[in-house]
N, C-alpha and C positions, 0 to 999 in steps of 0.2 A: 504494500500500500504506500503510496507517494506521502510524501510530507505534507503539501495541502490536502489531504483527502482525510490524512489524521486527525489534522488541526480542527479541521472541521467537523468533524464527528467526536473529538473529545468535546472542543463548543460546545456542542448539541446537546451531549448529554449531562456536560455540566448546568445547562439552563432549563434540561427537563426532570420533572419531580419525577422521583420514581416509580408511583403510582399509573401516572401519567405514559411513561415513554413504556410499562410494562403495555398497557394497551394498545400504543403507536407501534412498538415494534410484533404485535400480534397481527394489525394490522397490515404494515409493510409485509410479510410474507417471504420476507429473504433469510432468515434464521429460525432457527428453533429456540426460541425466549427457554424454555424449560433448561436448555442446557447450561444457565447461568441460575447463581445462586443467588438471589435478590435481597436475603436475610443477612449477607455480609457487609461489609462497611461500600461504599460507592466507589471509593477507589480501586476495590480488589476488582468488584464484577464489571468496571470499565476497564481492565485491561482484557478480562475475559471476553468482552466485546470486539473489542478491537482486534482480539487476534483470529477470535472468528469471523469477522469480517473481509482478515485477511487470508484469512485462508478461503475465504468462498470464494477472491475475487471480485470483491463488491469494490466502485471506484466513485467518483462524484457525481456521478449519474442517477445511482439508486441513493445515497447519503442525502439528497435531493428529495429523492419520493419520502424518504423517512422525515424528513422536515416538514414537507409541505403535508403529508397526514397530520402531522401532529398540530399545526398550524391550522388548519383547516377545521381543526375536531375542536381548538382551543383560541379562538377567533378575539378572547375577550381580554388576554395579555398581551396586549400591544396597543399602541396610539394610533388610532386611525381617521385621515383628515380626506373630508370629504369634497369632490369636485362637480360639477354640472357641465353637461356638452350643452352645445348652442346652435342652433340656426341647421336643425336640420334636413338631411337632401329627403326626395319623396318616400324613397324605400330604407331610410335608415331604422326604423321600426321592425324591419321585416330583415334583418340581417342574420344571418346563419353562422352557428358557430364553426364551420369549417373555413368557412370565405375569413372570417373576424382572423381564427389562427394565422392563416398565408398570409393575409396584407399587413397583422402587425408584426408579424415576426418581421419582415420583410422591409418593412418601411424601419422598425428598430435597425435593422441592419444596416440599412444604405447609411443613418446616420451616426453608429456607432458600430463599428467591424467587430471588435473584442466585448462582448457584450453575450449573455446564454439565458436564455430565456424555457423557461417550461410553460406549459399553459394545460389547466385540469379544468373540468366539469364539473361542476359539485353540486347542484340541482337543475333543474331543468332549464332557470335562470338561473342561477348563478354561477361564475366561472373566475376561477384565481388563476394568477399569472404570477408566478415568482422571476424575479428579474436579478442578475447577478452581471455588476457593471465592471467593464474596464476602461481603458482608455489606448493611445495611441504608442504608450510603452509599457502596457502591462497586462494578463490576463486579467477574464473577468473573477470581481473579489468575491466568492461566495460565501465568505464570511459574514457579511453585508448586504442583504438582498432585498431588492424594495418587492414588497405585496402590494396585488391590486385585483380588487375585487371590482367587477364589472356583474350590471346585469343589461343585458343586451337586448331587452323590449323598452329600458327606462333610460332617459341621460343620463343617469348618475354612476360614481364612478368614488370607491373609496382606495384609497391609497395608502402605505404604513412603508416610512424609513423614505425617505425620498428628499437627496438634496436640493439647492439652488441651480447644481449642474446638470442636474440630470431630468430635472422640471420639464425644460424648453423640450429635448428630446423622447421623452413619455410623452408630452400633451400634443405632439404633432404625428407620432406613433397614434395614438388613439383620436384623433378627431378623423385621423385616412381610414383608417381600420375601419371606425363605427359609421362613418357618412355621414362627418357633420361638419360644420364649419370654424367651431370656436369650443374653448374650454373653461371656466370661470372657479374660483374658487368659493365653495359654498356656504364659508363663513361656520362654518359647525364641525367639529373633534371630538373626541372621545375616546374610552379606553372600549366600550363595548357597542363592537360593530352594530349587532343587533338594534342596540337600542339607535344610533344616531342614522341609523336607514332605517327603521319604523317612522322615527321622526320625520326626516326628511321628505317620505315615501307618505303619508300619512295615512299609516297604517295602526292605528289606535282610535279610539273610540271619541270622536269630535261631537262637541254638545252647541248646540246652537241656541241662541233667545229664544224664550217662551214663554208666555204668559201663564201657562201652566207648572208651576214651582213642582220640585221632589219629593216625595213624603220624602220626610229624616228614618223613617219606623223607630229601630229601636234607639237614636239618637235624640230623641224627645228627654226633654227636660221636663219632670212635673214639678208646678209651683202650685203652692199653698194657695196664690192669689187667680182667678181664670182669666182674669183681662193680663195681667203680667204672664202668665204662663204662653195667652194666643199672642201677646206681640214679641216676646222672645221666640216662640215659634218662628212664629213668619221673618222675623231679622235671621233665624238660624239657616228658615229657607231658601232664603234672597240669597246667603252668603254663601251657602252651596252651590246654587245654580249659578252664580256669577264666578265661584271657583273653578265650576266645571268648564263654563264657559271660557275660559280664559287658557286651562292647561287639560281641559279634555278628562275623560269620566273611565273609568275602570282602570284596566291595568295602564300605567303611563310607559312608554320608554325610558331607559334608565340611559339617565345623562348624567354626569358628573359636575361637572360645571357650567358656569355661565360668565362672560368677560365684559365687560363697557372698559373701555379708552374714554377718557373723557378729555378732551379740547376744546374749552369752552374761556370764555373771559371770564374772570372773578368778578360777582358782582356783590358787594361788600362795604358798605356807605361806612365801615368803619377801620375798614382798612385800605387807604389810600394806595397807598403803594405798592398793591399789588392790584388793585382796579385798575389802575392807571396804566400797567403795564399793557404793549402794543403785545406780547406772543401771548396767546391765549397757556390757559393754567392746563397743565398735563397729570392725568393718575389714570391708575388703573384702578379696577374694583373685581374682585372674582367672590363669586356667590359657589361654592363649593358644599357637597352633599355626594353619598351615596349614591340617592336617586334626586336630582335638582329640583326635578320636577312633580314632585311624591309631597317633597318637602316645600314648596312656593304652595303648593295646592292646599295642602294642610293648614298653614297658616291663614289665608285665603278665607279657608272653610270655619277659622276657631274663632276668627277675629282677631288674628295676632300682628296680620295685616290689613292696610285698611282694604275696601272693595267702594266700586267698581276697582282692577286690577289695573295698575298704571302699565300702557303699551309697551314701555320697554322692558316687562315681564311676561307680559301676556304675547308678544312678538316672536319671544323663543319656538312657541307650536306654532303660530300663525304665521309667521316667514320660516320654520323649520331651519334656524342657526343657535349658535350660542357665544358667539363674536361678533360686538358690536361697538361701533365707533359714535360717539355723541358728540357733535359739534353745534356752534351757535348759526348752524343756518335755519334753524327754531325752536321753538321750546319743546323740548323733550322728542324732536324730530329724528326719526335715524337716516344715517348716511345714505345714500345712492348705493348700487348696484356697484359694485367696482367692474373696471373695463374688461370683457373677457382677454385674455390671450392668444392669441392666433397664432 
């Protein structure tokens, strides 16, 4: 076995739990897992690995399959940032994934030679692409491989590990492939795929105005008093159905965070000298949770927040991001679109 091919499969199993790579490597189908002792310490049964690995002849070919299983089964350890295609041709809806494989591998190629690409199927929509970059004096590093999950009836387009160099050459790779004309970045991350393509996709349970309020059932408050008991009622119900309204009713998507940039002028009658200043004032603010949107809703719903939801919380589901930029081009207004990439 080559020295990169080592390196790489020590990696690998140094980053998989071993619960974990026991069922990736069942899967992969290149060894007999049984023949390793998994009750010993990690270091002993990863030499045993590697030497039956070399002795099968397995090379970065299959070291590859065993990643991209593991990867594919465990979607939800890694950062993944999501993109949108743009302006697209008549039949790019109707793309097949054998045409998608040829023209991107293809088009990856023309603009980058030292470059190895796999491409899997994993539902009927869905299709990961693992990508392993070089450059003009070196093989591709597959140490370092960008993911991209595509599904190929919707724009959308998530991505995981992806520099500022390798950007330009992915996004003109995938606008030929898919038939489309542009690529935009969709303002929304996260650690679990799932959740930040339900979001996007909106695919969770959306509640719209109604004049007809929720029963609470068993969230009813009895009071002693019945006119105090029915108007905490109905304040209880108002604030539900405006909770829902705002971040959507049953299971939510689990997002982890939410970001505002703010560059705004200071407006502050008592502190001059930073009103007065010509660059506007700069911070960031991150709203961080488990579930972002679990917890905005909850609040929403207790009174811990006020209601009606101010839009740039209620925006997260309704524009499907969680990166936003606040500027004084009005009050509480968000940014424009930014310019897609071509």
């Amino acid at each position: 076995m080559e020295d990169p091919t080592r390196r790489m499969l020590q990696q690998l199993i140094r980053r998989i739990p071993t619960q974990m790579l026991k069922t990736s490597l069942s899967r992969w189908g290149r060894l007999d897992a049984e023949q390793l002792d998994f009750t010993q310490r990690k270091v002993v049964w990863t030499e045993c690995l590697l030497a039956l690995c070399e002795e099968s002849g397995l090379g970065v070919k299959h070291i590859t399959e065993l990643e991209m299983i593991y990867v594919i089964d465990n979607p939800n350890r890694r950062l993944w940032t999501a993109y949108q295609l743009l302006e697209p041709e008549d039949d790019a809806r109707s793309v097949e994934l054998t045409h998608f494989k040829e023209q991107f591998k293809a088009h990856l190629a023309e603009l980058n030679r030292h470059v190895s690409v796999k491409i899997k199927k994993h539902t009927d929509e869905e299709v990961w692409i693992r990508i392993a970059w070089g450059d003009s004096f070196s093989r591709p590093n597959h140490l370092k491989p960008t993911y991209v999950v595509c599904y190929l009836q919707t724009p959308y387009v998530f991505v995981n590990n992806l520099t500022s160099v390798q950007k330009p050459l992915l996004s003109q790779a995938l606008i030929l492939a898919t038939k489309y004309s542009s690529i935009k970045d969709a303002n929304l991350s996260g650690r679990k795929l799932t959740g930040i393509r339900d979001l996007l996709m909106k695919q969770f349970r959306q509640v719209f105005p109604s004049k007809h309020l929720q029963p609470l059932g068993e969230n009813k408050q009895i009071n002693s008093n019945p006119q105090i008991g029915c108007e905490q009622e109905e304040q209880s119900e108002n604030r539900l159905q405006m909770a829902c309204e705002a971040f959507g009713g049953g299971m939510l998507p689990e997002l982890q965070t939410a970001t505002y940039k703010l560059e705004t002028k200071l407006k502050d009658n008592t502190n001059k000298i930073m009103t007065e200043r010509e660059q506007p004032f700069r911070c960031v603010v991150t709203f961080a949770s488990t579930n972002i949107l679990e917890s905005l809703r909850h609040s929403a719903m207790t009174g811990i927040a006020s209601t009606p939801v101010t839009p740039l919380l209620s925006s997260i589901t309704q524009k499907g991001r969680n990166h936003f930029v606040i500027s004084d081009k009005g009050p509480g207004r968000l940014p424009q679109t930014p310019h897609p990439t071509k």
